[in-house]
C-alpha positions in Angstrom: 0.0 0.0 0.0 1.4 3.4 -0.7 2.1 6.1 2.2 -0.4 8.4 0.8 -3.3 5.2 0.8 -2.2 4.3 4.2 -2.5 8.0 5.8 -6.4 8.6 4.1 -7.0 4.9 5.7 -5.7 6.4 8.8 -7.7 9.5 8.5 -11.1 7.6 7.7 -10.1 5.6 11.1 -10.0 9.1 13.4 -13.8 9.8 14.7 -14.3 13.5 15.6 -16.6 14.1 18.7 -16.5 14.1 22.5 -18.6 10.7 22.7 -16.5 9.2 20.1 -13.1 10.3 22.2 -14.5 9.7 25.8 -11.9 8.0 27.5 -9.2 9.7 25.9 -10.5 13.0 27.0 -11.5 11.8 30.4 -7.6 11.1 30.9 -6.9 14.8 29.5 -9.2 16.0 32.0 -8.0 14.3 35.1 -4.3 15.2 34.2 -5.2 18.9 34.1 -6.8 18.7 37.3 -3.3 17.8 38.4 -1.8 20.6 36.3 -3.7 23.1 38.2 -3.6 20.9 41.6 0.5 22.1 41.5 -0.6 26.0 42.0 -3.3 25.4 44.4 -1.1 24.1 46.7 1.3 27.4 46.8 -1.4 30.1 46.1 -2.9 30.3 50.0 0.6 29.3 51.3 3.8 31.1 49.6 2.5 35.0 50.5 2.3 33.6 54.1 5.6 31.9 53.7 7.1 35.6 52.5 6.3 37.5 55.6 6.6 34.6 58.4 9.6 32.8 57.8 11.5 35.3 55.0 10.7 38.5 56.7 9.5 40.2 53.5 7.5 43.1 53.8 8.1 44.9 50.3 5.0 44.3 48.5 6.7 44.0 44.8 9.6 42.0 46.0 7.4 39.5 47.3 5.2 39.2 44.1 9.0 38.1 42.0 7.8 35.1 42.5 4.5 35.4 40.7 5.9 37.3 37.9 8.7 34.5 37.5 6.0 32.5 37.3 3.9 34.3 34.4 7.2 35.2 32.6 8.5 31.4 32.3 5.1 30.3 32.0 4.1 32.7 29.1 7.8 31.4 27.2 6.6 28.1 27.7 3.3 28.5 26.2 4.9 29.5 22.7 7.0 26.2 22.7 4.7 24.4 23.4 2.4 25.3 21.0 5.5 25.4 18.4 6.5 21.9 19.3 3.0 20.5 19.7 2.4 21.2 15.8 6.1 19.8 15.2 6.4 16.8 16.6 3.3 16.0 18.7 1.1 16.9 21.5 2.2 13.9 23.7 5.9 14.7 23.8 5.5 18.0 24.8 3.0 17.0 27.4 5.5 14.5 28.9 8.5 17.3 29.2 6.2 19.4 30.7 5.5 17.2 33.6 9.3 16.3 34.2 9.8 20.1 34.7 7.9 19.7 37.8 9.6 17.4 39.8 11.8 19.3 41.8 9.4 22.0 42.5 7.7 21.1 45.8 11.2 19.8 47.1 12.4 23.3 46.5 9.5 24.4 48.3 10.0 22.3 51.5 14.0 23.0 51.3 14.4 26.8 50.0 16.3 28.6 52.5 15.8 31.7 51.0 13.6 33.5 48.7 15.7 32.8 46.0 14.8 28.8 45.9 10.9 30.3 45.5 11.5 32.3 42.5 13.6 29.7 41.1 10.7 26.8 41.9 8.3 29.2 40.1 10.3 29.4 37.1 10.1 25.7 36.8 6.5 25.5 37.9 5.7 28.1 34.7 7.4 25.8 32.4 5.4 22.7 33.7 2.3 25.1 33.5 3.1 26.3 30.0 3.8 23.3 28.2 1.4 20.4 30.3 -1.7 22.9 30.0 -1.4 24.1 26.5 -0.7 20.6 25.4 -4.1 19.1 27.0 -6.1 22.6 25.5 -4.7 21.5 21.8 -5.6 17.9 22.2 -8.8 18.1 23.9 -9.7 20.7 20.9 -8.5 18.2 18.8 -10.5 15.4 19.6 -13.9 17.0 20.1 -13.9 18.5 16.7 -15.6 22.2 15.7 -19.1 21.9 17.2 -18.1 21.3 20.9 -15.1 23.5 21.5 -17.0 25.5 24.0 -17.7 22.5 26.1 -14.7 21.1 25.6 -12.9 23.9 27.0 -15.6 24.3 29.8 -14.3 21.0 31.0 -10.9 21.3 31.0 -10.7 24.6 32.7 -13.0 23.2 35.0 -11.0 20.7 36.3 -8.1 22.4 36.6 -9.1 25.5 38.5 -11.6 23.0 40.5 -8.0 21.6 41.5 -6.7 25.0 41.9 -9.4 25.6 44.3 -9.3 22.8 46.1 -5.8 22.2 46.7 -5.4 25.8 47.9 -8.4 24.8 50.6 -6.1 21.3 51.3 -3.1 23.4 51.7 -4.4 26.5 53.7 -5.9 23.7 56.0 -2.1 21.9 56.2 -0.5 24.8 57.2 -3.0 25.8 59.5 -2.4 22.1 61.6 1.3 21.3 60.4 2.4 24.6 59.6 3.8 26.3 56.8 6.2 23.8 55.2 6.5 20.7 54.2 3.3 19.5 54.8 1.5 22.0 51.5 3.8 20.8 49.2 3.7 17.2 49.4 0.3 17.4 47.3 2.7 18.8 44.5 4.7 15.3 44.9 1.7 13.5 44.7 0.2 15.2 42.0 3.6 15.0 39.9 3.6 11.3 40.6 0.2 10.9 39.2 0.5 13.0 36.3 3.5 11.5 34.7 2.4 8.1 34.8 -1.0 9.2 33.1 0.6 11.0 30.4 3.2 8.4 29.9 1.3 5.3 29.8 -1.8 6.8 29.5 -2.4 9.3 27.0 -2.4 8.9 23.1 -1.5 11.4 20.6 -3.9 13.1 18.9 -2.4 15.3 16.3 -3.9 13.0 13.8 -7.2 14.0 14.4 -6.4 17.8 14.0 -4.6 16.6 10.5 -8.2 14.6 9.4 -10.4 18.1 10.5 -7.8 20.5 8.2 -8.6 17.7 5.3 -11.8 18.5 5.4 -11.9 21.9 6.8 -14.5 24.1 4.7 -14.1 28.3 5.0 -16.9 30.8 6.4 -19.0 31.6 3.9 -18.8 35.3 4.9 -15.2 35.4 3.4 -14.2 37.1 7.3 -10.8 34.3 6.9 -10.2 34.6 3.3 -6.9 36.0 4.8 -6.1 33.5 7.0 -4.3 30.2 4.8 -3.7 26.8 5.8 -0.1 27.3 5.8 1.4 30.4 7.9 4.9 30.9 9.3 5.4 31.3 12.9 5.4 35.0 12.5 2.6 35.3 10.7 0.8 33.4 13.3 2.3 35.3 16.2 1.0 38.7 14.0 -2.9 37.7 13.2 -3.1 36.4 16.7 -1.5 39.1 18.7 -2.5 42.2 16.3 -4.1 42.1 13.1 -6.7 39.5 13.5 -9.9 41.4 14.9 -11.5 38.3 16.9 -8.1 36.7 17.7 -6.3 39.9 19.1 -9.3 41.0 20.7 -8.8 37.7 22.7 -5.4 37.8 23.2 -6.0 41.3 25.0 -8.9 39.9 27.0 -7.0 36.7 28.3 -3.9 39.1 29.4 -6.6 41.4 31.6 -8.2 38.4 32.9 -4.9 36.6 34.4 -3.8 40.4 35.1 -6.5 40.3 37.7 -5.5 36.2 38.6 -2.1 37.5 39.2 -3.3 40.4 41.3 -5.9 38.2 43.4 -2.6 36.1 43.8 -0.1 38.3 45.5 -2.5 40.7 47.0 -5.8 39.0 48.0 -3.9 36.9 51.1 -2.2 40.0 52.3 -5.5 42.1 51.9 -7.9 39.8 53.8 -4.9 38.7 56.5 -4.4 42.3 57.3 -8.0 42.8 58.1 -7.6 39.7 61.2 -8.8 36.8 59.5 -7.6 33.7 60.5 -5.1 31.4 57.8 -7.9 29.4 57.6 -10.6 31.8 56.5 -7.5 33.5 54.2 -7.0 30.0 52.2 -11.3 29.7 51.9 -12.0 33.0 50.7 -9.0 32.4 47.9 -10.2 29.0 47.3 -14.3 30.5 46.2 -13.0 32.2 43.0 -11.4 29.3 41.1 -14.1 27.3 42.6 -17.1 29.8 41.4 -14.5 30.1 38.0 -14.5 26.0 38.0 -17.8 24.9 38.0 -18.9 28.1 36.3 -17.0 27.1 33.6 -18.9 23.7 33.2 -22.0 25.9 31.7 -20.4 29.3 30.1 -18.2 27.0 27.9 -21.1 24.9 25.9 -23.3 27.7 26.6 -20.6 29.9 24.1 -21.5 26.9 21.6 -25.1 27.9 21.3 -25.3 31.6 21.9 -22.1 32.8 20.9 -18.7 34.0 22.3 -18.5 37.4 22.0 -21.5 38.5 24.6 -19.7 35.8 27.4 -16.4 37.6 27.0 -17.8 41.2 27.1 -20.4 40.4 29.9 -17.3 38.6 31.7 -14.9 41.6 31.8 -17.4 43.8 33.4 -18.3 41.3 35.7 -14.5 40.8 37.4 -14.5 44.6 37.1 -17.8 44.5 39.6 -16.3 42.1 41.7 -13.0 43.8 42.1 -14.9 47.0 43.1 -17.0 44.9 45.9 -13.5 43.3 46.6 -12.0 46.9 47.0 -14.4 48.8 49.1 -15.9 46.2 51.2 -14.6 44.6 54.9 -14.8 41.4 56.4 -15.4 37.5 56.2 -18.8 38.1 54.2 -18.4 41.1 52.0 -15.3 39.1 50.6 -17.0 35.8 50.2 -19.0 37.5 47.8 -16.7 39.7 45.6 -14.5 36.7 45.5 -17.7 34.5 44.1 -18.3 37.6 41.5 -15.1 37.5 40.3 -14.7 34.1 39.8 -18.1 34.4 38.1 -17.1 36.8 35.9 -14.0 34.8 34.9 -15.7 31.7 34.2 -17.8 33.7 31.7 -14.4 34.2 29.6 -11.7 32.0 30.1 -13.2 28.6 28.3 -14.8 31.2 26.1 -11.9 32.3 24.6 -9.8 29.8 24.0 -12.7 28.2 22.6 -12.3 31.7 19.9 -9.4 30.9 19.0 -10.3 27.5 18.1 -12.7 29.0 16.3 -11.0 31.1 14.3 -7.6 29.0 13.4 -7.1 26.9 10.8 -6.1 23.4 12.1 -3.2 23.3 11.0 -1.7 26.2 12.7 -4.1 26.0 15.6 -1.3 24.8 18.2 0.6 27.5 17.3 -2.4 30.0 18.0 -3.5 28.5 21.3 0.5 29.2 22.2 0.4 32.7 21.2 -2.9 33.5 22.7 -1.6 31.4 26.1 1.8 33.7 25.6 -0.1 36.6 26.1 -3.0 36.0 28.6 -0.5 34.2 30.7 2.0 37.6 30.5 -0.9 39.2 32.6 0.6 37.1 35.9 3.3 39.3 35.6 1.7 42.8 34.7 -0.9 42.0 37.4 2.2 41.1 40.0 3.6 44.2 39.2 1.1 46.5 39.1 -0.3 45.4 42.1 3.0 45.4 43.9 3.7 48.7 42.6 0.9 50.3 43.4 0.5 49.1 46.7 3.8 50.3 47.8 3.2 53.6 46.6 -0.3 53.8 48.1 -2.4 50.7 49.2 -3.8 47.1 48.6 -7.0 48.5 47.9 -6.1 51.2 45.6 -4.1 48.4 43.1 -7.3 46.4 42.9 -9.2 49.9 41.7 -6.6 50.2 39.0 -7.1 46.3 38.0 -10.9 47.3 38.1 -10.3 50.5 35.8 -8.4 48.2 33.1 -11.0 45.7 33.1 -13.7 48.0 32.1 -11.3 49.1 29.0 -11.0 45.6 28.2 -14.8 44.9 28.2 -15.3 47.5 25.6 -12.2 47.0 23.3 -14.0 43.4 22.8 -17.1 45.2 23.0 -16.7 47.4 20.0 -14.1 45.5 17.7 -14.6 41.5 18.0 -16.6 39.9 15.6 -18.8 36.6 16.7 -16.7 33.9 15.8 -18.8 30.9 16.4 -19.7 29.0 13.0 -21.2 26.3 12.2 -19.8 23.2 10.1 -21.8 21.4 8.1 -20.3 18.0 8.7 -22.1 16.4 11.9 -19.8 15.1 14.8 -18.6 12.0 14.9 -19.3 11.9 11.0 -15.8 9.9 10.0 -13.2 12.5 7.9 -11.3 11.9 5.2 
């Protein structure tokens, strides 16, 4: 048989669909759960760790490590996208995890601050290339009609994770204090993780190869710019700039993790100023990616049905609500609920997105896309880090979450006013064989 018989046989073999690709994407799911289980289990504990046993008081050296974090993790993002439409999504998935394995024992051992930033520069890498690689492959199995659900599922799990490992760890800290007793989740979850992706986990670039086959433009001509085949620069131009819907997105994700990173640094600080106990410190930061979790579960096939754009605009002045309540309000209760609202507000946009740019790229530079957009969006760990840090030395915690509140209502309107609705509808069913 000759190779080009034996690749359309292998094509006509790949089902699209997320009932066709169940257990495959189940596995996906659970390993991102771990993916975000390894930041839960520093978020409640490392700002606490800054001031108790490091003596840190400077508000922006203290947040190094989160923008260590967002830097390496933003890097990573583009590789792994790169590499992912190279040689594989499996591969990449695989490194990502081995990144990781010295992170929580430089947790329990650092003996200065140092050792944190460092840890966080790995932990971005593991980030970057583990969760980019199960975004790609989940949107490659499920096909065009259920990205939105797709993505509501994965970001589900992994902020569920996110949320509660941060409620695991606040409540290990609280009984065993600070260190090591946190971090030995992350050498669980590690554990876990690379056995799943190593004997676990198939590659699925195949199946994004059979949907470019038979890939069929809008019939509005809004891509007739956008070819099958695009350099690297191209990509990184039409996703970051020139592409209305794409770089409307790109801005959107950066304000949305602008605020994450804020929320990160500052929230802690903010609500154990006030008196609250460690424990009601690690709940209150545990509700948003919980509200943002299961949230997520609805806005993202929701998106499939009525559309992106409205989620993403409603979203961004939704978190800029929340940061408002967050901001002027006081105590156990008044949190709770501007913590809920902002995690609301995010779950509105995050799947939502990155179900856009699924939208929106062709297949065969998809991976490439999702890296770009993840490059940027994941940039706003840092900006938020150091904004916030900034301008809470030079005034107050409160007056840094106005400002993240200020830039979210400018990001609501720049989707607002230039994004097109990207959602469009194939006219090959799923699970209809391609080829």
């Amino acid at each position: 048989m000759s190779r080009t018989g034996a690749t359309e046989r292998g094509r006509r073999a790949i089902t699209l669909g997320l009932r066709a690709n169940a257990a495959q994407f189940t596995i996906l799911v659970a390993i991102n759960a771990l993916v975000g289980g390894m930041v839960g289990q520093q978020q409640t504990v490392l700002p606490l760790l800054a001031e108790d046993e490091f003596g840190l008081t400077g508000y922006t050296f203290m947040f190094t490590y989160v923008v260590a974090f967002g830097i390496s993790k933003a890097v990573a993002n583009y590789f792994a996208g790169t590499w992912s439409d190279r040689y594989g999504r499996k591969p990449v998935l695989i490194a990502g995890w081995l990144f990781a394995v010295p992170v929580p024992l430089m947790l329990i051992w650092a003996p200065d601050w140092g050792w944190v930033v460092a840890a966080n520069v790995l932990l971005g890498i593991n980030q970057g290339l583990t969760w980019s690689t199960t975004v790609i492959m989940k949107i490659d199995l499920v096909g065009p009609r259920q990205r939105g659900l797709a993505m509501g599922l994965n970001e589900a799990a992994g902020y569920g994770a996110v949320a509660l490992t941060s409620m695991a760890a606040g409540y290990l800290a609280a009984e065993f204090g600070l260190r090591p007793a946190p971090f030995l989740l992350g050498l669980t979850y590690t554990a876990l993780a690379l056995g799943l992706s190593t004997l676990a986990v198939r590659e699925t670039k195949g199946h994004a190869d059979v949907e470019a086959a038979a890939h069929v433009p809008r019939g509005d001509g809004r891509h007739d710019h956008l070819h099958a085949e695009l350099s690297n620069r191209e990509v990184f131009v039409q996703t970051s700039f020139r592409e209305p819907a794409l770089s409307s997105a790109s801005q959107a994700g950066l304000v949305n993790n602008l605020n994450f990173g804020l929320s990160w640094g500052l929230f802690p600080l903010l609500f154990a100023g006030s008196g609250l106990p460690v424990e009601q410190v690690g709940l209150l930061f545990a509700l948003y990616p919980a509200v943002w979790g299961v949230g997520q579960l609805f806005t993202g096939a929701l998106s499939d049905r009525w559309g992106r754009k409205r989620f993403i605009t409603a979203g961004m002045f939704t978190q800029a609500a929340a940061l408002i309540v967050i901001a002027t309000a006081d105590g156990f209760g008044p949190w709770a609920a501007g913590t809920m609202l902002l995690g609301a507000g995010t779950a509105m946009v995050y799947p939502t997105l990155l179900a856009a740019i699924g939208d929106v790229a062709h297949p065969s530079w998809r991976g490439r896309a999702v890296g770009v957009y993840r490059v940027w969006r994941d940039l706003g760990y840092a900006v938020g880090a150091l904004l916030g840090g900034v301008v809470a030395d030079l005034w107050s915690l409160r007056a840094a979450v106005w400002v993240a509140a200020a830039i979210s209502v400018a990001s609501a309107l720049v989707v607002a006013f230039r994004m097109y609705e990207t959602v469009h509808r194939p006219t090959v069913p799923e699970g209809e064989h391609r080829g």
